[in-house]
ZAVO-174568 format. One line per field, with one value per residue: residue number from 1; y, z, x of N, C-alpha, C in turn; residue in one letter; chain. Coordinates in Angstrom, 3 decimals, padded with zeros to 6 digits. Atoms other than C-alpha are relative to their C-alpha. Example, Ala and Ser with C-alpha at 12.3 -4.5 7.8 and 13.67 -1.06 7.14 Angstrom:
2
n (1, 2)
nv (-001.190, -001.190)
nw (000.000, -000.060)
nu (000.890, -000.820)
cav (-004.500, -001.060)
caw (007.800, 007.140)
cau (012.300, 013.670)
cv (001.200, 001.090)
cw (000.000, 000.730)
cu (000.900, -000.770)
res (A, S)
chain (A, A)
# end
This chain:
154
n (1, 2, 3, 4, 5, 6, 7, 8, 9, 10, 11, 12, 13, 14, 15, 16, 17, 18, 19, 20, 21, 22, 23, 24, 25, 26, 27, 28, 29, 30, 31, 32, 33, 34, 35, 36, 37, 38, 39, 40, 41, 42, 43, 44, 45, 46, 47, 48, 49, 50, 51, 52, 53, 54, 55, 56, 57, 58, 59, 60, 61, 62, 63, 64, 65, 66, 67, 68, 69, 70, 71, 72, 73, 74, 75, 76, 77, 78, 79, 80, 81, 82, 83, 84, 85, 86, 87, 88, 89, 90, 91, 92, 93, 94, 95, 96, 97, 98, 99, 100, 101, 102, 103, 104, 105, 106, 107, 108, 109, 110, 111, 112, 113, 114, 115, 116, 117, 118, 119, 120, 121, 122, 123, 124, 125, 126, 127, 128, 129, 130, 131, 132, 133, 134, 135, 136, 137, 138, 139, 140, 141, 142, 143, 144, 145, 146, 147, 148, 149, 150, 151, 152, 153, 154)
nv (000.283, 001.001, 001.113, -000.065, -000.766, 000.896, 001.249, -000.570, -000.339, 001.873, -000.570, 001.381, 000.699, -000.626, 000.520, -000.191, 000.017, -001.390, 000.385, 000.298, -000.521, 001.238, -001.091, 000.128, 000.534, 000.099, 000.985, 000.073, 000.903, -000.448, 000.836, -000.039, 001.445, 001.425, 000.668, 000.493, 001.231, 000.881, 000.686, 000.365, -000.498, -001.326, 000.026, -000.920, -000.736, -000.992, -000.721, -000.718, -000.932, -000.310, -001.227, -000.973, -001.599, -000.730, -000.911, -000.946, 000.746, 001.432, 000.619, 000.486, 000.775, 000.804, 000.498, 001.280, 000.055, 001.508, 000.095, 001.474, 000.228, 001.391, -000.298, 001.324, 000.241, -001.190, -001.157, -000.761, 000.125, -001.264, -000.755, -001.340, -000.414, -000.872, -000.099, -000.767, -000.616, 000.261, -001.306, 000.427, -001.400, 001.048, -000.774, 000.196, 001.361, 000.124, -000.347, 001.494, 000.548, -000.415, 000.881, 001.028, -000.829, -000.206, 001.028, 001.026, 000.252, -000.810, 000.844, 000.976, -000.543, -000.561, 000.908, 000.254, -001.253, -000.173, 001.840, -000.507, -001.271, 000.481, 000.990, -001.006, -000.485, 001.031, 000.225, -001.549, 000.442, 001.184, 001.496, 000.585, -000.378, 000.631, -000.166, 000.190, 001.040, -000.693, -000.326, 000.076, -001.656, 000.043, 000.828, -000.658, -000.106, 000.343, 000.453, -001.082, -000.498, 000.977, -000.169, -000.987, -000.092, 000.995, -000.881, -000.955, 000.449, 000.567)
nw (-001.200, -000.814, -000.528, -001.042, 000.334, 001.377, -001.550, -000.540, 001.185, -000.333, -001.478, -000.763, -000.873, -001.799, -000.986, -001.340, -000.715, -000.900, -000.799, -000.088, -000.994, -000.006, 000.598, -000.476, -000.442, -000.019, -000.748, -000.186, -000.282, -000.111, -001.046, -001.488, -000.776, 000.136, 000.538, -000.464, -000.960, 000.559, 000.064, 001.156, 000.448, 000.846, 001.484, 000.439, 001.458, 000.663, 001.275, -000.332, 001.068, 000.258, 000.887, -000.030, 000.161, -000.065, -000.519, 000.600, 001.033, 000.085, -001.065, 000.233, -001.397, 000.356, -000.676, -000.011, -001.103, -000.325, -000.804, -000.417, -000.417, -000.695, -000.180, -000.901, 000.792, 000.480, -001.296, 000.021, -000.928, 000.126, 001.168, 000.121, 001.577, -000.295, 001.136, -000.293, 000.999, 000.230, 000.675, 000.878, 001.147, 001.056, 001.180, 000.844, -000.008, 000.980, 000.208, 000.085, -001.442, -001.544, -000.437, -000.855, -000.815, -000.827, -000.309, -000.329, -000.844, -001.121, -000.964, -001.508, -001.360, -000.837, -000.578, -001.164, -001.076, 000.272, -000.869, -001.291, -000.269, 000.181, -001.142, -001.361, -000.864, -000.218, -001.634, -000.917, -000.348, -000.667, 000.565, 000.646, 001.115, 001.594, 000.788, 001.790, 000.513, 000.325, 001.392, 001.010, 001.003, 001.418, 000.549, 000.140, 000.595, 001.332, 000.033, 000.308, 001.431, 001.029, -000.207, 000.464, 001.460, 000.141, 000.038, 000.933, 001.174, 000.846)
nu (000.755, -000.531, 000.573, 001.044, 001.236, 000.731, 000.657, 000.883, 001.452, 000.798, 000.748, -000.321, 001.428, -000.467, 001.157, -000.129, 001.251, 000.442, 000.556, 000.830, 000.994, 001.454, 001.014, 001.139, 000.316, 001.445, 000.552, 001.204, 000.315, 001.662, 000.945, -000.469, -000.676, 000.745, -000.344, -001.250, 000.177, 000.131, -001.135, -000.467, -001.475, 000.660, -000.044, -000.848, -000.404, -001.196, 000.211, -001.066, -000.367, -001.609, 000.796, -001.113, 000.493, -001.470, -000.115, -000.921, -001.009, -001.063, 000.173, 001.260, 000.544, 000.344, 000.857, 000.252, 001.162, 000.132, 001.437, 000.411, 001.195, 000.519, 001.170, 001.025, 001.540, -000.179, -001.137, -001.563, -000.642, -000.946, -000.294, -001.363, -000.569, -001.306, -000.391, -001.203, -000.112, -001.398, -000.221, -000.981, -000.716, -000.249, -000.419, -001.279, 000.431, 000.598, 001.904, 001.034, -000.299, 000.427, 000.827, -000.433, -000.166, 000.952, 001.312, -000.733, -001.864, 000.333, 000.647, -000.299, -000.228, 001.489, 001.346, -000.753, 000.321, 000.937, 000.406, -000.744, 000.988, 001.256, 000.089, 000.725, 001.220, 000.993, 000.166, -000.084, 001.435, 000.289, 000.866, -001.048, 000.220, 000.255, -000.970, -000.177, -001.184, -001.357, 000.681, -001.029, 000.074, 000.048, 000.942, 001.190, -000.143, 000.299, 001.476, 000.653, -000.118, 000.795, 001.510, 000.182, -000.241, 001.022, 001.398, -000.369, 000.741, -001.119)
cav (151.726, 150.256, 146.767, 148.081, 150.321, 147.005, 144.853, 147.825, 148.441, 144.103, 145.058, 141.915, 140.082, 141.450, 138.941, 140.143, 139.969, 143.031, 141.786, 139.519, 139.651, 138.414, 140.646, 139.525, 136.990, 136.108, 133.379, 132.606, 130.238, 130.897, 128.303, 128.307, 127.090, 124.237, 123.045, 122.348, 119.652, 117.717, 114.806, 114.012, 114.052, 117.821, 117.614, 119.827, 122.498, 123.857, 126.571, 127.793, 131.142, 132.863, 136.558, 138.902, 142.837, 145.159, 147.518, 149.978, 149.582, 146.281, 145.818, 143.264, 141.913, 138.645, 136.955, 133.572, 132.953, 129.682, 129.305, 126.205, 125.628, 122.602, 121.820, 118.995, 117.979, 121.344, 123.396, 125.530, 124.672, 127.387, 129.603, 130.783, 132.532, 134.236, 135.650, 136.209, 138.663, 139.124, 142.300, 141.143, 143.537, 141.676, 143.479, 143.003, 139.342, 138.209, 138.471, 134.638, 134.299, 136.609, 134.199, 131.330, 133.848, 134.851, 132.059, 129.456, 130.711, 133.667, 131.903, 128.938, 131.537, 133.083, 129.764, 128.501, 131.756, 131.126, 127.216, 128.529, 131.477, 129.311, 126.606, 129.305, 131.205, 127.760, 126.863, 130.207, 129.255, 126.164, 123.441, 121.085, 122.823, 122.294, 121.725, 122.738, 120.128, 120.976, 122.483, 122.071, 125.957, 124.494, 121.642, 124.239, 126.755, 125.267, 123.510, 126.962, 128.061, 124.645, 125.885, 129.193, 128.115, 125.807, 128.715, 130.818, 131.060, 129.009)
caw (076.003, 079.358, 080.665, 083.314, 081.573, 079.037, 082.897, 083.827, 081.239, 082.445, 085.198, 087.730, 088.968, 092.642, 095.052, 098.452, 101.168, 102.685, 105.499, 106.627, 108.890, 109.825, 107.932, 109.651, 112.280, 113.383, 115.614, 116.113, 118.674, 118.192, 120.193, 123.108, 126.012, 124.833, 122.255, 123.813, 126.110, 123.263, 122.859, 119.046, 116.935, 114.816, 110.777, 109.666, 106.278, 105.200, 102.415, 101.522, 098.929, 097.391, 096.247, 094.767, 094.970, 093.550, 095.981, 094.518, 091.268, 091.596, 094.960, 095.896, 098.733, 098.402, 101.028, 101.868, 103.742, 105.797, 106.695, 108.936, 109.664, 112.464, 112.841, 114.944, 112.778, 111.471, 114.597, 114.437, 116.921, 115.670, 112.651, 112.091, 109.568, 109.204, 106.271, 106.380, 104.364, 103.058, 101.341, 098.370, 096.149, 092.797, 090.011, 086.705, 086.239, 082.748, 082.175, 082.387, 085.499, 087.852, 087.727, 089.110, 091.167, 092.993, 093.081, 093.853, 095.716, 097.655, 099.030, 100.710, 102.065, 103.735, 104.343, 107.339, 109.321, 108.381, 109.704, 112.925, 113.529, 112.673, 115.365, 117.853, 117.851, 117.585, 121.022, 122.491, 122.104, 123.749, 121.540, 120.056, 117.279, 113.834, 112.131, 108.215, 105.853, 103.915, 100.288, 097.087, 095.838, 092.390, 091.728, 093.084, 090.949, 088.090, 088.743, 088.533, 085.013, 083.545, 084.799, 083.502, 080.154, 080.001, 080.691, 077.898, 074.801, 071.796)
cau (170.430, 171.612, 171.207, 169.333, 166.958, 165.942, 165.251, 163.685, 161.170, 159.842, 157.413, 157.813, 154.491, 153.823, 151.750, 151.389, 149.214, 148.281, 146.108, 144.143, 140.838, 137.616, 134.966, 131.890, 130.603, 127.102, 125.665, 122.056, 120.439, 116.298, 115.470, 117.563, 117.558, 114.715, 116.418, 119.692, 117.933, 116.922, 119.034, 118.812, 121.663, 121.285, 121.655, 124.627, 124.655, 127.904, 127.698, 130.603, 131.428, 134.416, 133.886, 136.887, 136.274, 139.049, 139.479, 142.255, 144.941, 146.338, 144.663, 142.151, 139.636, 139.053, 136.422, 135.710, 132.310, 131.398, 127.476, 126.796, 123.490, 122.446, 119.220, 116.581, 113.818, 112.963, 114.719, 117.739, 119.789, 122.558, 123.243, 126.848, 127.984, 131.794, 133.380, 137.018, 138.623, 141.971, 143.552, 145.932, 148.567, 148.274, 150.076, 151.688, 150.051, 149.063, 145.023, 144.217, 146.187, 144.172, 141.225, 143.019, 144.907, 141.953, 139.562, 142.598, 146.080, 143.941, 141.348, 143.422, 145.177, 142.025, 140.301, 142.582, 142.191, 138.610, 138.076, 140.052, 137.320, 134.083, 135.205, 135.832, 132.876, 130.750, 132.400, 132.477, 128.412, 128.871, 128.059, 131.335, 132.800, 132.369, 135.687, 135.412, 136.989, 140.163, 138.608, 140.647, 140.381, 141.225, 138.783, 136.220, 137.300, 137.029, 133.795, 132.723, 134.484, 132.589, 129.379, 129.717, 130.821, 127.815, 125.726, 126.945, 124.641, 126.588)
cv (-000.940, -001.007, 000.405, 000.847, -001.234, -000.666, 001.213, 000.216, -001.452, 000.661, -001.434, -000.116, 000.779, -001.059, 000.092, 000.273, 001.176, 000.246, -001.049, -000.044, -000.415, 001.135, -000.047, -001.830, -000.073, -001.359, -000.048, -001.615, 000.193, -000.919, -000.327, 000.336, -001.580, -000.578, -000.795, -001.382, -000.982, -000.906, -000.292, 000.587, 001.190, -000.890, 001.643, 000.549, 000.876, 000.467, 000.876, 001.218, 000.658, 001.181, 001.052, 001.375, 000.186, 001.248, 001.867, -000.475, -001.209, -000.398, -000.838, -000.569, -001.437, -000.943, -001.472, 000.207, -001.369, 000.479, -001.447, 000.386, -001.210, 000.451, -001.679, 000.029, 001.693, 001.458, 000.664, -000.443, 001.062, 000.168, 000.731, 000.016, 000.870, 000.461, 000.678, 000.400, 000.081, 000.813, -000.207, 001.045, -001.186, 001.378, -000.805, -001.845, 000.026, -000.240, -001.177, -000.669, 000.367, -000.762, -001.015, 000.743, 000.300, -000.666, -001.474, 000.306, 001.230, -000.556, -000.920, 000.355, 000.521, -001.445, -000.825, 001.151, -000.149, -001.484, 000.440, 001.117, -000.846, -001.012, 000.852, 000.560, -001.174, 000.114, 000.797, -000.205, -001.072, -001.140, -000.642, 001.080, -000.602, 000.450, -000.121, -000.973, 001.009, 000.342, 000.341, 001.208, -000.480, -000.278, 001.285, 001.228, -000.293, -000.906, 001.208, 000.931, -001.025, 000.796, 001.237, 000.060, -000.483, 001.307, 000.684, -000.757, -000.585, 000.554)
cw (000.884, 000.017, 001.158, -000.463, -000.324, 001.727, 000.455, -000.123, 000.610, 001.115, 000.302, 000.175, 000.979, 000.251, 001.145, 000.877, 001.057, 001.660, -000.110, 001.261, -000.228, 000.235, 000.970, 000.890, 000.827, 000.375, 000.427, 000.601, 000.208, 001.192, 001.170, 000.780, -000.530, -000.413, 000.155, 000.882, -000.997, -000.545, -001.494, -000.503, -001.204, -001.355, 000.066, -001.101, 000.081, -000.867, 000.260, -001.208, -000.247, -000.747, -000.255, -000.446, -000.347, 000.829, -000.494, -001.626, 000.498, 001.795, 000.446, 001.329, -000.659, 001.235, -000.412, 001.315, 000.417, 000.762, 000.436, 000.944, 000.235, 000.041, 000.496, -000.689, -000.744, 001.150, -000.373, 001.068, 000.023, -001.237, -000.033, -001.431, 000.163, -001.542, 000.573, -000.935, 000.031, -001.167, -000.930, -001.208, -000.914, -001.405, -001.321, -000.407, -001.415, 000.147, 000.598, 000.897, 001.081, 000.526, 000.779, 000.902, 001.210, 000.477, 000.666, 001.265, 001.104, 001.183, 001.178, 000.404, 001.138, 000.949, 001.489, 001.125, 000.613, 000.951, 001.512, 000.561, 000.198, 001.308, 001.280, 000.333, 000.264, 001.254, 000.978, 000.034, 000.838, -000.133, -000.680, -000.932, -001.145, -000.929, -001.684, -000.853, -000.646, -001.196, -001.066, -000.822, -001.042, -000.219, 000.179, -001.169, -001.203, -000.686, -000.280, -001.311, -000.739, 000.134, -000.961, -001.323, -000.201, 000.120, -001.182, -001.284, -000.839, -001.255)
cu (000.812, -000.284, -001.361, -001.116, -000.495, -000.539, -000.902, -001.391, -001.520, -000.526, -000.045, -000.766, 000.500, -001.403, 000.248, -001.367, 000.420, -000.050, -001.123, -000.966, -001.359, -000.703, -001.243, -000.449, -001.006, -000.254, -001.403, -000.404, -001.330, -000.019, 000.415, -000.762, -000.694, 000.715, 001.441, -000.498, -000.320, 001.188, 000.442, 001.619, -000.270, 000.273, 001.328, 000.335, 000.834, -000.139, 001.272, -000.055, 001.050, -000.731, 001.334, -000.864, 001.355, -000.545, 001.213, 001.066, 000.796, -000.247, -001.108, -000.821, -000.165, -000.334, -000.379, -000.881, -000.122, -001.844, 000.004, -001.411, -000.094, -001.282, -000.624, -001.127, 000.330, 000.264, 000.542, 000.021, 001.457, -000.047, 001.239, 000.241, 001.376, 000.559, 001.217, 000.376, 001.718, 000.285, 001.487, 000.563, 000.365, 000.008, 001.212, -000.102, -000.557, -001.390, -000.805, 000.683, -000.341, -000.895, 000.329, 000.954, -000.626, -001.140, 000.832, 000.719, -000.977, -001.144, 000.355, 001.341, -000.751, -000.333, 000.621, -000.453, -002.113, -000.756, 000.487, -001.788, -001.576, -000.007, -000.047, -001.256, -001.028, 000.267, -000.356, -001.656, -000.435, -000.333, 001.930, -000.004, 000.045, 001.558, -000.418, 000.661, 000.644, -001.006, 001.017, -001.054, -000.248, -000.851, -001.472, -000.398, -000.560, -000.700, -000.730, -000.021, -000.949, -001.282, -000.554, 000.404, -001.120, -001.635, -000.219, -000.566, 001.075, -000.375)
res (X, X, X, X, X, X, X, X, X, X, X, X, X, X, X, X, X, X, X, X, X, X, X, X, X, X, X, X, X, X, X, X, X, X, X, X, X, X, X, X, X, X, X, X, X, X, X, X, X, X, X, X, X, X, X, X, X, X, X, X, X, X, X, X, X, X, X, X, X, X, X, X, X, X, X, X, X, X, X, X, X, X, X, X, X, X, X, X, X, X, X, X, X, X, X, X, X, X, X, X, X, X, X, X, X, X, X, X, X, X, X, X, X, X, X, X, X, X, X, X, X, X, X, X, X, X, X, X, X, X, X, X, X, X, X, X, X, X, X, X, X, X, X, X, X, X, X, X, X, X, X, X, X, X)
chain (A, A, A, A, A, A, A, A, A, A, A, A, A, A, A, A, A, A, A, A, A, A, A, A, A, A, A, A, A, A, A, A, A, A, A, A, A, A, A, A, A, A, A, A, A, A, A, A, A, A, A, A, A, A, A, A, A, A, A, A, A, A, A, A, A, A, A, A, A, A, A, A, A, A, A, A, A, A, A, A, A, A, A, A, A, A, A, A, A, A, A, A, A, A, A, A, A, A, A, A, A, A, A, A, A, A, A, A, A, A, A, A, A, A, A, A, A, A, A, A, A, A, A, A, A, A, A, A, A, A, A, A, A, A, A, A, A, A, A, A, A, A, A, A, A, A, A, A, A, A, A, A, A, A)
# end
């Protein structure tokens, strides 16, 4: 056997990004115009989520959503919601590296495109926007493997 058959046989990791793109965006002001004259200062809920789909062999979506909900007493004053998406060629990766793969290194590539998008359409409504903070993929991550071990009968 050659040298190059035996290197050949090693299938190499592949991480590549496909595309990325902003899946869905959605703005809601019920109570407009009133509620814009009120002077209080709103209340602000960030909810954030992380969701991987495989889309094809060794190909994957992997979505990052941002909900911010303001609100005056019990008002709305806006409802956005955005989920950006992001189309990743992940092949040839050992088993117990796609999880942190896809819940870590794909996400805060997404989530930039994603903080960018949520501030625009806020303003594009007309109110300041709402800059996202930075979010450590990992720690979240793997606040989420504890949880789910903790769930698991013993």
């Amino acid at each position: 056997m050659t040298e190059n058959a035996v290197t050949n046989d090693v299938q190499t990791p592949v991480f590549q990004i496909q595309r990325v793109y902003l899946k869905e965006a959605s703005l809601e002001q019920p109570n407009s115009p009133a509620i814009l004259l009120d002077q209080q200062q709103p209340s602000v809920d960030i909810q954030l989520g992380v969701e991987a789909t495989p889309v094809a062999d060794g190909v994957f979506e992997v979505c990052v959503t941002a909900t911010v909900h303001t609100k005056i007493a019990d008002k709305t004053v806006f409802l956005a919601e955005c989920k950006q998406g992001g189309i990743f060629e992940i092949r040839h990766l050992p088993d117990d590296q796609m999880g942190p793969v896809m819940g870590i290194a794909c996400p805060q590539i997404v989530y930039p495109y994603l903080r960018a998008n949520v501030a625009d359409l806020i303003t594009r409504a007309g109110f300041p926007p709402v800059h996202l903070a930075e979010i450590n993929f990992q720690a979240m991550y793997e606040q989420q493997q504890a949880q789910q071990a903790e769930s698991l009968p013993q």
